[in-house]
N, C-alpha and C positions, 0 to 999 in steps of 0.2 A: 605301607602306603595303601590309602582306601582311597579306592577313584568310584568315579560316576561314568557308569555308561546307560547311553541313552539311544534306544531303538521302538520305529515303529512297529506296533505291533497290530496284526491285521487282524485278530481271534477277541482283540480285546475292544468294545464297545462303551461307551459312556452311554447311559440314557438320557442324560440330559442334552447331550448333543444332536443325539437322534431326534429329541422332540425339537429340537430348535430347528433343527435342518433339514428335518423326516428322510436323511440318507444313513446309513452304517459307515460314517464316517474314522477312522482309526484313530487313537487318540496316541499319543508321546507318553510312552512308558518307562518309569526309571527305576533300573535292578543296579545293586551294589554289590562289586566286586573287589576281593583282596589281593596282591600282587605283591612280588616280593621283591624290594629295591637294592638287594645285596648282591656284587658282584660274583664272580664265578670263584670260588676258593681253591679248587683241582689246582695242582700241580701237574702240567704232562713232561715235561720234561728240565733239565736243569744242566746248566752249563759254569764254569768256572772259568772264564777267560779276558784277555784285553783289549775289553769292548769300547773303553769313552777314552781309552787312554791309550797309549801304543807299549806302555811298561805298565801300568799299573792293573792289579786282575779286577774284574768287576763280578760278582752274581748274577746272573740271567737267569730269570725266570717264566718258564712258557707255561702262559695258563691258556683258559679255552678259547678266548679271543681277543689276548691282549699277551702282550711282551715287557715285562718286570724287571729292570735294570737296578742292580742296590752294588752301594759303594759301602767298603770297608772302613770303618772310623775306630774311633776307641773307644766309642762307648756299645760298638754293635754293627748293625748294617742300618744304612741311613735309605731312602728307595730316590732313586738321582733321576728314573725316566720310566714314564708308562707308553707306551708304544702300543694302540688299539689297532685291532687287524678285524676288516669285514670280513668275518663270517668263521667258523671254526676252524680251530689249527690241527690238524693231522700230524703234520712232521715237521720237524726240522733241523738241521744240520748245520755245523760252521765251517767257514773257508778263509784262508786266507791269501789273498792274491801277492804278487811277488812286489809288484809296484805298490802296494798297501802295507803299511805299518800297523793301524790298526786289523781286528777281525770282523768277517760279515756273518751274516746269519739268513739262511734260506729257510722261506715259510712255506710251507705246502696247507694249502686249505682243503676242507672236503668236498666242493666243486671244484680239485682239480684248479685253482688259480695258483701263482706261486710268487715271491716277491725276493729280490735278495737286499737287505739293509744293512746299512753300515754307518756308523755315527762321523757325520763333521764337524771336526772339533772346531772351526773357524765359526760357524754358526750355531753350535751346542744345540744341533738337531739332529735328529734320524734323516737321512737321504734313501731314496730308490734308487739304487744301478741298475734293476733289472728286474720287469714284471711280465706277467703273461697269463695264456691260459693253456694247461697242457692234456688237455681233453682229447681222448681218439676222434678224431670225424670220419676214421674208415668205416664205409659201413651204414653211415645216418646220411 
């Protein structure tokens, strides 16, 4: 990806501007920059359980700021949900509640934010049960 950014730059003078306007007025400078549009490939952590379905196991996959759900088929694993998480994943751990058939999964970020998700199969989405922030304020 090559993008254009464009900033004033105060060191940089046109002369032909000066003579038109006899002030050091700054002119719109444009420097090119390369950027790289691939997402995050790390694996931090990996789970084998049943996430979309309450029998059947799914692959979970924790990368650095998103969650990798793949379904088992015959020809391989097929990827059934991406699940983007603000800001980077530190930890996380599965639960499974007594009244839940399906498993959850708690996200720990590195601001200390935390989320626990669980899939509804009624609307073939990721839900929130439970978000926060778990930051000490003893102190501050």
């Amino acid at each position: 990806y090559l993008g254009c950014l464009e900033t004033w730059s105060s060191h940089q003078f046109s002369s032909s501007a000066r003579s038109r306007r006899g002030d050091r007025s700054p002119v719109l400078a444009m420097y090119n920059y390369v950027v790289s549009a691939f997402k995050s490939s790390i694996i931090l952590d990996a789970f084998w359980l049943p996430f979309l379905s309450p029998t059947e196991p799914n692959l979970v996959l924790i990368r650095s700021n998103r969650i990798e759900v793949y379904k088992p088929t015959e020809s391989g694993l097929s990827l059934s949900c991406e699940i983007p998480i603000y800001g980077n994943i530190s930890k996380t751990c599965t639960y499974r509640f007594q009244e839940q058939q399906g498993w959850s999964l708690m996200v720990l970020t590195e601001r200390y934010q935390f989320a626990i998700l669980r899939w509804n199969s009624v609307r073939n989405d990721v839900e929130t049960i439970a978000s926060g922030d778990m930051k000490d304020r003893i102190g501050k």
